[in-house]
C-alpha positions in Angstrom: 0.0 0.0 0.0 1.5 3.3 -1.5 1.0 5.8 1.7 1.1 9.6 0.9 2.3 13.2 3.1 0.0 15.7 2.1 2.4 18.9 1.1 -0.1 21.3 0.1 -3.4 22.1 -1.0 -5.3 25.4 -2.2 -9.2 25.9 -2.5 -11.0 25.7 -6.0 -12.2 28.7 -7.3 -15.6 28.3 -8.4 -18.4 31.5 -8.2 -21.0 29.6 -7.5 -19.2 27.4 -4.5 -21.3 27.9 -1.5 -19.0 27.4 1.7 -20.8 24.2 2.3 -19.8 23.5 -1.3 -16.0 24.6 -1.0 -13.9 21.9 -3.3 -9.9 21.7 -2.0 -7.3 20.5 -4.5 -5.0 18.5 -2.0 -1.2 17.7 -3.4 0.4 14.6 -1.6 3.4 12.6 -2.1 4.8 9.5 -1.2 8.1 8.7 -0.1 10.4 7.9 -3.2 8.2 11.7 -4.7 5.7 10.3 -6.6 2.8 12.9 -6.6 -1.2 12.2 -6.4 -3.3 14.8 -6.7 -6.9 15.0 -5.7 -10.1 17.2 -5.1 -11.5 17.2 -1.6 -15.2 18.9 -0.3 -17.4 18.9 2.5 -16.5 16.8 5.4 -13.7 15.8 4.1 -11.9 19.3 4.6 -12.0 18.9 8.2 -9.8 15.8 8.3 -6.9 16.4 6.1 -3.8 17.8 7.7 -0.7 19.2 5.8 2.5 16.8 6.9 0.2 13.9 7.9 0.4 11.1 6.3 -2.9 8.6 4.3 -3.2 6.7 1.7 -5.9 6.8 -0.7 -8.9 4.8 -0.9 -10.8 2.9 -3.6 -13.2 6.3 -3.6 -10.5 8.6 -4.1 -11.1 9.7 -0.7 -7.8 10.0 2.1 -7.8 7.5 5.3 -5.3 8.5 8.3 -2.2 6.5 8.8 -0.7 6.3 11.9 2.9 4.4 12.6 3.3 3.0 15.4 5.7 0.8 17.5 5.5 -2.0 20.0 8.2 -3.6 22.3 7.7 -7.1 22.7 9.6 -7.1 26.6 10.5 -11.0 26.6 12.0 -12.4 29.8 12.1 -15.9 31.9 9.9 -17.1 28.8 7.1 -14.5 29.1 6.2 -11.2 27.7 5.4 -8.3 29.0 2.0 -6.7 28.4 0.1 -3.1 29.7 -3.1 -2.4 30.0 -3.8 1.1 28.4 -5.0 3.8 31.4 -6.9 6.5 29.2 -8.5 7.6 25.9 -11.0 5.7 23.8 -9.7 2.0 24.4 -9.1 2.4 28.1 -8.6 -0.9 29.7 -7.3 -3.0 26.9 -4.2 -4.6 26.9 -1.5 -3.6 24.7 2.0 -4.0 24.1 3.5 -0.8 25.0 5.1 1.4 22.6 4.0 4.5 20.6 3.9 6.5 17.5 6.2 7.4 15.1 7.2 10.9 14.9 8.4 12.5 11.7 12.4 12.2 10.9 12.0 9.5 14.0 13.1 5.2 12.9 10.2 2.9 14.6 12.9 1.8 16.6 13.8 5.4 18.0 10.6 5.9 18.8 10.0 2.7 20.7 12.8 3.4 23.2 11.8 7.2 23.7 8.3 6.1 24.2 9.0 3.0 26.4 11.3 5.5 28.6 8.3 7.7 29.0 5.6 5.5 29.3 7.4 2.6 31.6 10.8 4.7 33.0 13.2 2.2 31.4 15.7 1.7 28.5 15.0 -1.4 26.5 17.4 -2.7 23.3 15.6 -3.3 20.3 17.1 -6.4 18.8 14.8 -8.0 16.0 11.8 -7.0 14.0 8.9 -9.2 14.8 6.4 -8.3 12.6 4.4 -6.0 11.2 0.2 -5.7 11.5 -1.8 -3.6 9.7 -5.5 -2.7 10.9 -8.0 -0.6 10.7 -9.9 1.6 13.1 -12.9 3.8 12.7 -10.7 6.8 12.4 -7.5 5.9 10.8 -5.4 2.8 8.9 -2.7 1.5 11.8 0.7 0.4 10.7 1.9 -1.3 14.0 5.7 -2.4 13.6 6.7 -5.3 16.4 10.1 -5.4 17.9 11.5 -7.5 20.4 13.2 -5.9 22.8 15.1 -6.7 26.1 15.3 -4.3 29.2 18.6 -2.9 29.4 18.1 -0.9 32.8 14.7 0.0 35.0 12.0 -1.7 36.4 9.0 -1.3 33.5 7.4 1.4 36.0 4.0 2.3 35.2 3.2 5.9 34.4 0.5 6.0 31.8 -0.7 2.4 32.4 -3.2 1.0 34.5 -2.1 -2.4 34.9 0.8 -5.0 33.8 1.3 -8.6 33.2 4.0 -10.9 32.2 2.1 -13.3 30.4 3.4 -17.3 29.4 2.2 -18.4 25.8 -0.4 -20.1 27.2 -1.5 -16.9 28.8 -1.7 -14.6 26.2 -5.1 -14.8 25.2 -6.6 -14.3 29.1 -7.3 -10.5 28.6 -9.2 -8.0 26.5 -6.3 -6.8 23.8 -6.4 -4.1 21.4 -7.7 -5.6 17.7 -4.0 -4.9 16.5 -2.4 -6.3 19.1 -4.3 -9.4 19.3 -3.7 -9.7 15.1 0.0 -9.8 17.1 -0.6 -12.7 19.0 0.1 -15.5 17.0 3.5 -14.2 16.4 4.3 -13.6 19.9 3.1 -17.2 21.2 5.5 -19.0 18.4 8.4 -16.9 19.8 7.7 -18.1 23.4 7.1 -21.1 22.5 10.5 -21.3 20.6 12.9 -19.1 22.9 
């Protein structure tokens, strides 16, 4: 899937455009500078951001991407798993990590976020896997590291609750649909390790 950074747009000109009615010509491009261009009205308007990144559906309309990624803390043949403490999904269980900011590599942004969300500095050592999925709002790219802690004791700060789950364990609470797409991946590493 070709995803696309919108870097610019302008409004169409058109006399008889009621505001309702107000057509934007949005310019986006994808990494290696291929350009799309396309015409956006109505609601549409609202949810397009300059620098943010979508990809373009069948309709020619733009879905939200969002990049995140998730430690996979392994240890004593177990992994480590959070339960999220706020926002829409409260209470499901994740694995911790966090978006992607711009100019950041997914596994840059894993050890800033695990240092904020958990106090502790992890080593990312091996891709996983990568999930796609999507939610109401926007397409998830979820990249899966394994990761070993390095120094700290996985504090919580954002979380509600922890668990270091066995692969036999691992599907006794309430994930988040990409994380549980995760799963399978995870219980073959513990059952290998």
């Amino acid at each position: 899937m070709d995803t696309y950074t919108v870097i610019g747009g302008q409004f169409v000109n058109a006399a008889d455009n009621t505001s309702a009615e107000k057509r934007f010509y949005v310019t986006l491009e994808n990494e290696i500078g291929k350009r799309h261009e396309i015409i956006l009205s109505g609601n549409s308007l609202n949810t397009v951001k300059l620098g943010k990144e979508y990809f373009i559906e069948d309709d020619h309309s733009l879905r939200r991407v969002i990049r995140v990624a998730a430690a996979v803390i392994c240890r004593d043949g177990k992994v480590f798993a959070s339960q999220r403490g706020y926002g829409e999904l409260k209470d499901h269980w994740e694995f911790p990590g966090g978006k992607v900011e711009k100019g950041e590599t997914p596994e840059e942004a894993l050890i800033r976020e695990i240092n904020e969300e958990l106090a502790t500095t992890i080593r990312v050592e091996k891709h996983l896997t990568r999930i796609e999925y999507d939610y109401p709002e926007f397409h998830l790219i979820m990249d899966c590291y394994i990761c070993s802690v390095i120094n700290g004791e996985l504090t919580l700060i954002e979380h509600e609750s922890s668990a270091w789950l066995s692969a036999g364990d691992l599907y006794t609470v309430d994930w988040l649909p990409a994380d549980l797409l995760a799963l399978s991946y995870v219980q073959n590493l513990l059952l290998n390790s």
